[in-house]
MARBA-3410 file (N, C-alpha, C, O; in Angstrom, 1 decimal):
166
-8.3,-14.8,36.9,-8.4,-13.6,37.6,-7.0,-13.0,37.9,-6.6,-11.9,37.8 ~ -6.2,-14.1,38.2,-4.3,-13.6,38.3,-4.1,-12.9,37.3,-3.6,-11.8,37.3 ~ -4.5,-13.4,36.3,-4.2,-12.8,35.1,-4.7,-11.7,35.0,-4.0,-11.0,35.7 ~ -5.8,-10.8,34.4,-6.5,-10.3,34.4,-5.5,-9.0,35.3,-5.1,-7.9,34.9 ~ -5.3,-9.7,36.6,-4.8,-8.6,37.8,-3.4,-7.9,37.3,-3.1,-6.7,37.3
-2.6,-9.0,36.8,-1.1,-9.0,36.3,-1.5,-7.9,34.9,-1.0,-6.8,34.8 ~ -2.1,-8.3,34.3,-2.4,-7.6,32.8,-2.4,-5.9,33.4,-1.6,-5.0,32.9 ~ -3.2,-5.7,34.5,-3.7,-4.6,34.8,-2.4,-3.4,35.3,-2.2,-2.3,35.0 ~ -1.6,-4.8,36.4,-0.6,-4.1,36.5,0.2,-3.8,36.1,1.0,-3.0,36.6 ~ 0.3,-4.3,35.0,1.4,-4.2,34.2,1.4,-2.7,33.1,2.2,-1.8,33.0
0.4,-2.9,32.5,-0.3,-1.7,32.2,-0.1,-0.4,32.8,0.4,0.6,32.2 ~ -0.6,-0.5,33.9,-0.3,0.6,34.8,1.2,1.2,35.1,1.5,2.3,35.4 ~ 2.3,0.0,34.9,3.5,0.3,35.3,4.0,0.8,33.7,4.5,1.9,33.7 ~ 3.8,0.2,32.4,4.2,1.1,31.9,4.1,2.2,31.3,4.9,2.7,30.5 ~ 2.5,2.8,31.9,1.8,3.7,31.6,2.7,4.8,32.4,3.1,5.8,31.9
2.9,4.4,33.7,3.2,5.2,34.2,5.0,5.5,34.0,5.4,6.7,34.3 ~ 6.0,4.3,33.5,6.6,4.8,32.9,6.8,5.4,31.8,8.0,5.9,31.6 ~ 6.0,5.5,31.0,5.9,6.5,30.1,5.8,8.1,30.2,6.5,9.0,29.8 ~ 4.9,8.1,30.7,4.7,10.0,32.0,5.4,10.1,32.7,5.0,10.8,33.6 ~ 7.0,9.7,32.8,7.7,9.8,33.9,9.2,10.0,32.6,10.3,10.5,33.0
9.0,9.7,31.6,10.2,10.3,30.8,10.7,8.5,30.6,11.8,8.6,30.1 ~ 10.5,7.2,30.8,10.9,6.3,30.8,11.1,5.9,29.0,12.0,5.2,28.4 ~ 9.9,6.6,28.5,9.8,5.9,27.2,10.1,7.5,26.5,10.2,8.5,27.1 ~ 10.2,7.2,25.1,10.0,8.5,24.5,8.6,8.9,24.2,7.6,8.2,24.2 ~ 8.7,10.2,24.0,7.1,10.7,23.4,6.7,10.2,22.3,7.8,10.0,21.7
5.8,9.9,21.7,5.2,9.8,20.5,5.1,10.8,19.8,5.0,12.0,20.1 ~ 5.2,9.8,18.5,5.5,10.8,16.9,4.0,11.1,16.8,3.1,10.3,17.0 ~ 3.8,12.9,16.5,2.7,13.5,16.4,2.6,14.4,15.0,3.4,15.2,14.7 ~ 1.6,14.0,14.4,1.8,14.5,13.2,1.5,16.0,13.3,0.5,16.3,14.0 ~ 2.5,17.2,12.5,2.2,18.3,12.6,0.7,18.8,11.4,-0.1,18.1,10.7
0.7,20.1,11.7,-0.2,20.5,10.7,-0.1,20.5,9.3,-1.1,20.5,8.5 ~ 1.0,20.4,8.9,1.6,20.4,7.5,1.5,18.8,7.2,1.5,18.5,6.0 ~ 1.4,17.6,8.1,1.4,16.0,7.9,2.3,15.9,8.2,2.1,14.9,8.8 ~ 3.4,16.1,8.4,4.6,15.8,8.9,4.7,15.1,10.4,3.8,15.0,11.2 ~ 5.5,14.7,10.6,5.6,14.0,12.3,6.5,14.5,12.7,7.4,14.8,11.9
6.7,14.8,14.2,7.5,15.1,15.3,7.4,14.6,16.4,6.4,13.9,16.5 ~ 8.3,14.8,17.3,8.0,13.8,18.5,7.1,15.4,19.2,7.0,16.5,18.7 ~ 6.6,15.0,20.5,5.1,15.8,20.9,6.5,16.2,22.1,7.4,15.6,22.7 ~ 6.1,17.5,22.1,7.2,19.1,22.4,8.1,19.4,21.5,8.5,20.6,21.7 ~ 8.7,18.9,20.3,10.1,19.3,19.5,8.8,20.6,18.2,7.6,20.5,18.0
9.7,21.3,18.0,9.2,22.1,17.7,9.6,22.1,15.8,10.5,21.6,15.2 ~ 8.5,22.9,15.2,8.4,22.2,13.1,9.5,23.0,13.3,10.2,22.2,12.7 ~ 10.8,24.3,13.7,11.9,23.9,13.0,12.6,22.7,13.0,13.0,22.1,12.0 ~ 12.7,22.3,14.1,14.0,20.8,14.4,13.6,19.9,13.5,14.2,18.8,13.7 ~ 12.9,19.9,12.7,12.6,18.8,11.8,13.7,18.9,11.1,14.5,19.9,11.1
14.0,17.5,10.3,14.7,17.0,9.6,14.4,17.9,8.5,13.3,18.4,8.5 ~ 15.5,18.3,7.2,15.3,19.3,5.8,14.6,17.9,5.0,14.2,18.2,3.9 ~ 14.6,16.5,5.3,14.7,15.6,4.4,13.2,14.8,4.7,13.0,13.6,4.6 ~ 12.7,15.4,4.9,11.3,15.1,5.3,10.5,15.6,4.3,10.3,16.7,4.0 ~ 9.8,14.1,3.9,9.0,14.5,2.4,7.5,14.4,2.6,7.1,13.4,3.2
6.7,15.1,2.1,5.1,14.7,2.3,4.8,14.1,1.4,5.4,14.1,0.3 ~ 3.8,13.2,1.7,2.7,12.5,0.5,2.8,13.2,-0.5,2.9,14.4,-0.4 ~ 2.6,12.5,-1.7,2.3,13.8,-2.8,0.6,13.3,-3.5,0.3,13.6,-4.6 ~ 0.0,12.7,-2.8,-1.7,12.1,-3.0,-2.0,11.0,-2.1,-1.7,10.5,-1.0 ~ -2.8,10.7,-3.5,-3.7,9.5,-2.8,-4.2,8.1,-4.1,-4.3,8.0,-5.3
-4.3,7.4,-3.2,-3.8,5.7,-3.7,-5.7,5.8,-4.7,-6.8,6.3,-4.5 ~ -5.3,5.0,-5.5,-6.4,4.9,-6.7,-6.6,3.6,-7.0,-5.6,3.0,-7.3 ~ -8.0,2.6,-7.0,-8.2,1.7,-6.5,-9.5,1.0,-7.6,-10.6,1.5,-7.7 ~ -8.9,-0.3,-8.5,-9.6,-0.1,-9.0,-10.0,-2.0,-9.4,-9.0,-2.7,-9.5 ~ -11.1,-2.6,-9.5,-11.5,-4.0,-9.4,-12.0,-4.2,-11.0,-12.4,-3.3,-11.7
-11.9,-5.6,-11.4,-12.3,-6.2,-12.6,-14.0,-6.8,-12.8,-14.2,-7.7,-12.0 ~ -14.8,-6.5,-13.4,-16.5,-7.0,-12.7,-16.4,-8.1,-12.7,-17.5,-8.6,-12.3 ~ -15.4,-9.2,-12.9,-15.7,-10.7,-12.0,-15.6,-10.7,-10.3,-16.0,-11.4,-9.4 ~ -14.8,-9.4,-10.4,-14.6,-9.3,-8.8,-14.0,-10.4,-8.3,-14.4,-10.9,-7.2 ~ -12.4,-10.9,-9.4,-11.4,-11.7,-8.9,-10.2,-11.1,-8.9,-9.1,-11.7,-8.5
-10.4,-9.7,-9.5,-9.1,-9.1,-9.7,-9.2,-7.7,-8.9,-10.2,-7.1,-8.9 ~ -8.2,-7.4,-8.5,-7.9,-5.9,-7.5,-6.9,-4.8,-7.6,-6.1,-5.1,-6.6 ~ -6.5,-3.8,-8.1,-5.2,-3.2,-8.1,-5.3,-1.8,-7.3,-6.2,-1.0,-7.5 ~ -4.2,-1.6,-6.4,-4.1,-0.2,-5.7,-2.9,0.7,-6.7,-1.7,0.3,-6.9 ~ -3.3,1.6,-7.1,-2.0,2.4,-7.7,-1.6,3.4,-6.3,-2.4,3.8,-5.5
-0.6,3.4,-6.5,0.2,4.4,-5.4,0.8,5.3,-6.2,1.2,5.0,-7.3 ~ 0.9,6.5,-5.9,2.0,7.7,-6.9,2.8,7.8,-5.9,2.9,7.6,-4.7 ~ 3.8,8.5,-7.2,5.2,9.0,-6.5,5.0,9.6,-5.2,4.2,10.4,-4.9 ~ 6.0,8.9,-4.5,5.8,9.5,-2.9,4.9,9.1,-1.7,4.9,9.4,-0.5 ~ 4.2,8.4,-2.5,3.1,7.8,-1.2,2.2,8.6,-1.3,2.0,9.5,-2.1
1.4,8.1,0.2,0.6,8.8,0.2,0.9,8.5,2.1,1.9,8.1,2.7 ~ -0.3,8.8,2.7,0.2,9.3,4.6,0.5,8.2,4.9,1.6,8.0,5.5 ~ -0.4,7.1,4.6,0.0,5.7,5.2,0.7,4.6,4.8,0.9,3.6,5.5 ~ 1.2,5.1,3.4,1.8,4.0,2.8,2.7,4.7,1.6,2.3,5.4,0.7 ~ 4.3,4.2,1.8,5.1,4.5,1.1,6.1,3.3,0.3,6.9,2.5,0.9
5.8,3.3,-1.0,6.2,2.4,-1.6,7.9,2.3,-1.5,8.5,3.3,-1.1 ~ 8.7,1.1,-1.8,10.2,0.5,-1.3,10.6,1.5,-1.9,11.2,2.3,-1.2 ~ 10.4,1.7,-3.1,11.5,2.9,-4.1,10.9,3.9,-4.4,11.2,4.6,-5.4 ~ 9.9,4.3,-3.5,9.8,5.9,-3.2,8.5,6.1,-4.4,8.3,7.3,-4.6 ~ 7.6,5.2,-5.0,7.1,4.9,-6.2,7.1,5.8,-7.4,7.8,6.8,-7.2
6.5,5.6,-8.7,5.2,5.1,-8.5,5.0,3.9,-8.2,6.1,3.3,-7.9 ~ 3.6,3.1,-8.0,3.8,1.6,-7.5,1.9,1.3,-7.8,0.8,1.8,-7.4 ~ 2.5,-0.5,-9.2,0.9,-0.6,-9.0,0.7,-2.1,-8.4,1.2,-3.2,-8.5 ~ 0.0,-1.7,-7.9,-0.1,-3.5,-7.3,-1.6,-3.9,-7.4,-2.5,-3.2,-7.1 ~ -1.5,-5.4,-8.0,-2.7,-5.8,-8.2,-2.8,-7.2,-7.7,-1.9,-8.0,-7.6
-4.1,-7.4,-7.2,-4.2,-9.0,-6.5,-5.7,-9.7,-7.3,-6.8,-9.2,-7.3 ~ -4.9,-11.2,-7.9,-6.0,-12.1,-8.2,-6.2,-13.3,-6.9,-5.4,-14.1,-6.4 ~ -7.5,-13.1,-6.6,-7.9,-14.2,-5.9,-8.0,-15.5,-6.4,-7.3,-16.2,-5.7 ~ -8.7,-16.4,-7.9,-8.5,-17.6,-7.5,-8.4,-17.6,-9.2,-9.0,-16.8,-9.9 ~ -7.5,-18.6,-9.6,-7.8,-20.0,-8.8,-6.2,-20.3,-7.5,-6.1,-21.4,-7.1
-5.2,-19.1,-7.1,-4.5,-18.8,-6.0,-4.2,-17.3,-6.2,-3.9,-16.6,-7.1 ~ -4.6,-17.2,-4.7,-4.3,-15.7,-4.7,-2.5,-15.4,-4.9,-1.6,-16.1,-4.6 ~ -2.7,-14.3,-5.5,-1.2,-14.0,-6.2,-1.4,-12.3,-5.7,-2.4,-11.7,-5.5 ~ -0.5,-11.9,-5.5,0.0,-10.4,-6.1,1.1,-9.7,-7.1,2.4,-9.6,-7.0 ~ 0.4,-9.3,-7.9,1.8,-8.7,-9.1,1.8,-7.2,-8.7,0.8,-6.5,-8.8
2.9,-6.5,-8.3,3.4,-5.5,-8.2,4.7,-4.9,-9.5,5.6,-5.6,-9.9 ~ 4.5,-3.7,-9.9,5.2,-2.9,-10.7,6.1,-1.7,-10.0,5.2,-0.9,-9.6 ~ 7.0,-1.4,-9.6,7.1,-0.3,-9.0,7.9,0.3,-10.1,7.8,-0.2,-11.2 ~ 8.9,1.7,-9.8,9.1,2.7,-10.8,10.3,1.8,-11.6,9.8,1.5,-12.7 ~ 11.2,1.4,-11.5,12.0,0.6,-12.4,12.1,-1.0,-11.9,11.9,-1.4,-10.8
12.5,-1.8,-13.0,12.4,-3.2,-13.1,11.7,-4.2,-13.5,10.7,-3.6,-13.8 ~ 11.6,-5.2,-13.7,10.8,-6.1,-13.9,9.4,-6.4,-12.7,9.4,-6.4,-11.4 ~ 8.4,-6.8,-13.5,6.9,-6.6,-12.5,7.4,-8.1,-11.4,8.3,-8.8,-11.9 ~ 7.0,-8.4,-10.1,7.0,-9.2,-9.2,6.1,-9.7,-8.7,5.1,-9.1,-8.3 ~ 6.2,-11.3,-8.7,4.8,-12.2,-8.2,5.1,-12.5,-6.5,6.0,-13.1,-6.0
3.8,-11.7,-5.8,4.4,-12.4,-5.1,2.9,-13.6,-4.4,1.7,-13.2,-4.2 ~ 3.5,-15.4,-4.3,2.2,-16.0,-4.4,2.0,-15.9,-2.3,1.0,-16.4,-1.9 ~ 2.4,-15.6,-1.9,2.2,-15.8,-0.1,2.4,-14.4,0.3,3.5,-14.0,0.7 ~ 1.0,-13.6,0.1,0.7,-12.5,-0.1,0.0,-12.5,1.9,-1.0,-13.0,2.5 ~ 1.3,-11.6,2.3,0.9,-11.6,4.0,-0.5,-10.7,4.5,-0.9,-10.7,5.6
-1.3,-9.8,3.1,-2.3,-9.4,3.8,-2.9,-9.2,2.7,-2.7,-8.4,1.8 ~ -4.0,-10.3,2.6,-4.7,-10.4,1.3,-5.9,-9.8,1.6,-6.6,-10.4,2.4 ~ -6.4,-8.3,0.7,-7.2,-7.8,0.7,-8.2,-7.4,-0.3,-8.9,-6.3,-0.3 ~ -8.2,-8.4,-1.2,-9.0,-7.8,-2.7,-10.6,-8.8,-2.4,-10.7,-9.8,-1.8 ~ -11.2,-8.3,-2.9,-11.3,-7.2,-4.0,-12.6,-6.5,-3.6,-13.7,-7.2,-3.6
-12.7,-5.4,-3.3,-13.7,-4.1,-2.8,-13.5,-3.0,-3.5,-12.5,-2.4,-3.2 ~ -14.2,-2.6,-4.4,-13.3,-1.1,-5.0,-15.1,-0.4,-5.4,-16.1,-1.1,-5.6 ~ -15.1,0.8,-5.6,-16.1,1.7,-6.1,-16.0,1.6,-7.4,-17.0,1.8,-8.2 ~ -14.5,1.2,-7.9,-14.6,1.9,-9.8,-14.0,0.4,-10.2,-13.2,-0.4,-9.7 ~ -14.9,0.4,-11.5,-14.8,-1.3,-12.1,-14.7,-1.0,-13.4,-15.4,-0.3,-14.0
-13.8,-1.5,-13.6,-13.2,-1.6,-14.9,-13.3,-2.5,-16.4,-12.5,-3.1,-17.1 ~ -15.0,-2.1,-16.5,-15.4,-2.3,-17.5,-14.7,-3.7,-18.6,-13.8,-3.2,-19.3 ~ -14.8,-4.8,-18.9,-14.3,-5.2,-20.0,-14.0,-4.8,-21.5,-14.7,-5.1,-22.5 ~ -13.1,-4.3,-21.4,-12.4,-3.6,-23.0,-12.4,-2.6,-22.7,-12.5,-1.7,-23.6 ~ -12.1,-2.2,-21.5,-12.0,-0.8,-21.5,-10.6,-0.7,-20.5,-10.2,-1.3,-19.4
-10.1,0.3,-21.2,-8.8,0.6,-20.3,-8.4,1.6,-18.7,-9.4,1.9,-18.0 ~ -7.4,1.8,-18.3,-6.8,2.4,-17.4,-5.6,2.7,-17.7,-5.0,2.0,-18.5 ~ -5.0,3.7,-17.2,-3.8,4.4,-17.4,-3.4,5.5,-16.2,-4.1,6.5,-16.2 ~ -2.4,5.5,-15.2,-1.9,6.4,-14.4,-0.6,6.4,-14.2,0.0,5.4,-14.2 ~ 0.2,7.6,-13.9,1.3,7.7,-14.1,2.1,7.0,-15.5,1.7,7.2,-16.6
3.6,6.0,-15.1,3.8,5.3,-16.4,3.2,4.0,-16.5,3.6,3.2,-17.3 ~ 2.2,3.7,-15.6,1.2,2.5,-16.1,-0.3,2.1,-16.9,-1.4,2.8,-16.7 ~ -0.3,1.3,-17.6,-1.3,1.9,-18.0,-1.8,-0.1,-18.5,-1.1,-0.9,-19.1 ~ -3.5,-0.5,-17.8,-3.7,-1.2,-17.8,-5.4,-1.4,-19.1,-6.2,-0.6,-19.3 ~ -5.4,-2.8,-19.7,-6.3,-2.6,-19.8,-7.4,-4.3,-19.6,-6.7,-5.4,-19.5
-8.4,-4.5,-19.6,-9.5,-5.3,-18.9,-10.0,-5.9,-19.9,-10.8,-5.3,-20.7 ~ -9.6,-7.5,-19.9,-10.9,-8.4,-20.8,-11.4,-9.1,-20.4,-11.2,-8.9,-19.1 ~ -12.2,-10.0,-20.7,-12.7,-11.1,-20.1,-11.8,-12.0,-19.9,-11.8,-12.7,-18.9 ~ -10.9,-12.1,-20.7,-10.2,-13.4,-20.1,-9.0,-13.1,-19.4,-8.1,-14.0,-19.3 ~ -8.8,-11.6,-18.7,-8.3,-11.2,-17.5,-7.7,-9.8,-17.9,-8.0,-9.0,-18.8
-6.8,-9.5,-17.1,-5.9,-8.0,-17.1,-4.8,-8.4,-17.4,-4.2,-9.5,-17.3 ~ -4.6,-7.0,-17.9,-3.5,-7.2,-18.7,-2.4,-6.0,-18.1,-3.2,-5.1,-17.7 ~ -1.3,-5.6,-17.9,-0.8,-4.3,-17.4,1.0,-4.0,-17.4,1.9,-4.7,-17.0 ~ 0.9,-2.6,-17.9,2.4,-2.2,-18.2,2.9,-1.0,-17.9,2.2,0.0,-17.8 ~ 4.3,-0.8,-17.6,4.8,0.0,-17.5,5.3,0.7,-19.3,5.4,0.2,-20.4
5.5,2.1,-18.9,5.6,2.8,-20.1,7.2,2.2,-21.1,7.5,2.6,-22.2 ~ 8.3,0.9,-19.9,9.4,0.9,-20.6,8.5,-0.4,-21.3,8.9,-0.7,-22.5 ~ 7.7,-1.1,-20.8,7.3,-2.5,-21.5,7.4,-3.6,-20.6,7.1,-4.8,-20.9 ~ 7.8,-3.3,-19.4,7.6,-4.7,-18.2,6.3,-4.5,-17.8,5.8,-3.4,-17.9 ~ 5.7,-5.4,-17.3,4.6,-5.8,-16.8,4.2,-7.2,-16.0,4.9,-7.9,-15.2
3.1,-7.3,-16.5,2.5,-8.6,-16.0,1.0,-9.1,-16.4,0.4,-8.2,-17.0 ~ 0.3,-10.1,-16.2,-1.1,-10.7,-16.6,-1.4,-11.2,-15.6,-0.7,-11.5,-14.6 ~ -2.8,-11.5,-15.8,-3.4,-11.9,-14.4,-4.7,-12.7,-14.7,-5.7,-12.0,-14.4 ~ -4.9,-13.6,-15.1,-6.3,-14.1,-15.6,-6.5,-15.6,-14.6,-5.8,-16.0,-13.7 ~ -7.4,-16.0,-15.0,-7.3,-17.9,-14.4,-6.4,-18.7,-15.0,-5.9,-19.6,-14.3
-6.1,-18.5,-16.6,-5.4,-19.2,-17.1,-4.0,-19.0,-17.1,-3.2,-19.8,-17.6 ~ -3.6,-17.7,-16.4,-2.3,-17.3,-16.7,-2.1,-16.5,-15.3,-3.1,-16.1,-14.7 ~ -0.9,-16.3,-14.9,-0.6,-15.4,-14.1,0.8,-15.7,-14.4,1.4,-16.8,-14.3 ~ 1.5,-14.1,-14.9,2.6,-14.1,-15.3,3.2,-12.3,-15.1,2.7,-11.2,-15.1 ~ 4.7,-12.8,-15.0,5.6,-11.0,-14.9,6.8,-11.2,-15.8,7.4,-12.3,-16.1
7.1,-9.5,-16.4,8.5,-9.7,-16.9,9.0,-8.4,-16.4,10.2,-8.1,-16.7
END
C-alpha cells in the first residue's frame, strides 16, 4: 500500500512538474509529419528536416521460417534506417534465429542476438521460385531457402542448412 501511495505521489510531482515549465514540452508532430516541440511554431523548424519518403514492405517464405521488412530510402515515420537506407532486413527463426540485414552500401550483416525478434507474420508470401525485387534489392525464394542481393552483388542466404553474408 506504501508503495502504491509513493507510486502515486510521485506521479503527481512530476506531472506537475511538467505544467509548471520543469520539463520540456513534447515533440508534436506537425501536419506535414514533421515534429516540433508543442508552441514553436512550422517556421523555427530546422531546414534539415527530412520526411519519410513511404512505407516499409513486408514479405514471409510459406514455411513461415523466414521474414524480411524492406525499408526505402528515408524511412518511413517510425523507423529510420543507420545510413539513411535503402535497408532489407530479413529474419530466420530456426534452427537459430538470425537476422541478415543489407543496407545501401557494404557488405550484408548477421546479426545472431537479435534484441527484438519479430518474424514471421506478413500478408504477402513469397511463393517458392518465385522472385522479389525493390529498390537495389532483389530477392528470390526456394525451398531450400532465400536467397538475396544487392544490385553491386553483396548479399546473403538464409535456409536451415546455411545462413550466410558477404
Amino acid at each position: 500500500m506504501k508503495l502504491l501511495v509513493a507510486g502515486v505521489s510521485m506521479f503527481l510531482t512530476l506531472s506537475t512538474l511538467a505544467q509548471a515549465g520543469g520539463a520540456p514540452p513534447p515533440r508534436m508532430p506537425s501536419p506535414e509529419g514533421q515534429f516540433q516541440q508543442k508552441g514553436q511554431s512550422q517556421q523555427s523548424l530546422p531546414e534539415t528536416a527530412v520526411e519519410p519518403a513511404g512505407e516499409q514492405e513486408v514479405f514471409m517464405m510459406p514455411s513461415g521460417n523466414i521474414g524480411c521488412v524492406y525499408t526505402p530510402a528515408g524511412g518511413t515515420a517510425v523507423y529510420q534506417p543507420a545510413d539513411g537506407g535503402p535497408e532489407l532486413a530479413c529474419d530466420i527463426v530456426a534452427p537459430r534465429y538470425v537476422r541478415a540485414t543489407l543496407g545501401r552500401a557494404g557488405a550484408a550483416t548477421l546479426d545472431h542476438a537479435v534484441g527484438d525478434p519479430s518474424c514471421c507474420a506478413a500478408e504477402t508470401v513469397l511463393d517458392y521460385g518465385q522472385g522479389w525485387a525493390q529498390g537495389p534489392f532483389s530477392c528470390v525464394s526456394e525451398r531450400t531457402g532465400l536467397s538475396c542481393r544487392r544490385e553491386d552483388g553483396h548479399g546473403f542466404v538464409l535456409s536451415r542448412a546455411q545462413v550466410s553474408a558477404d
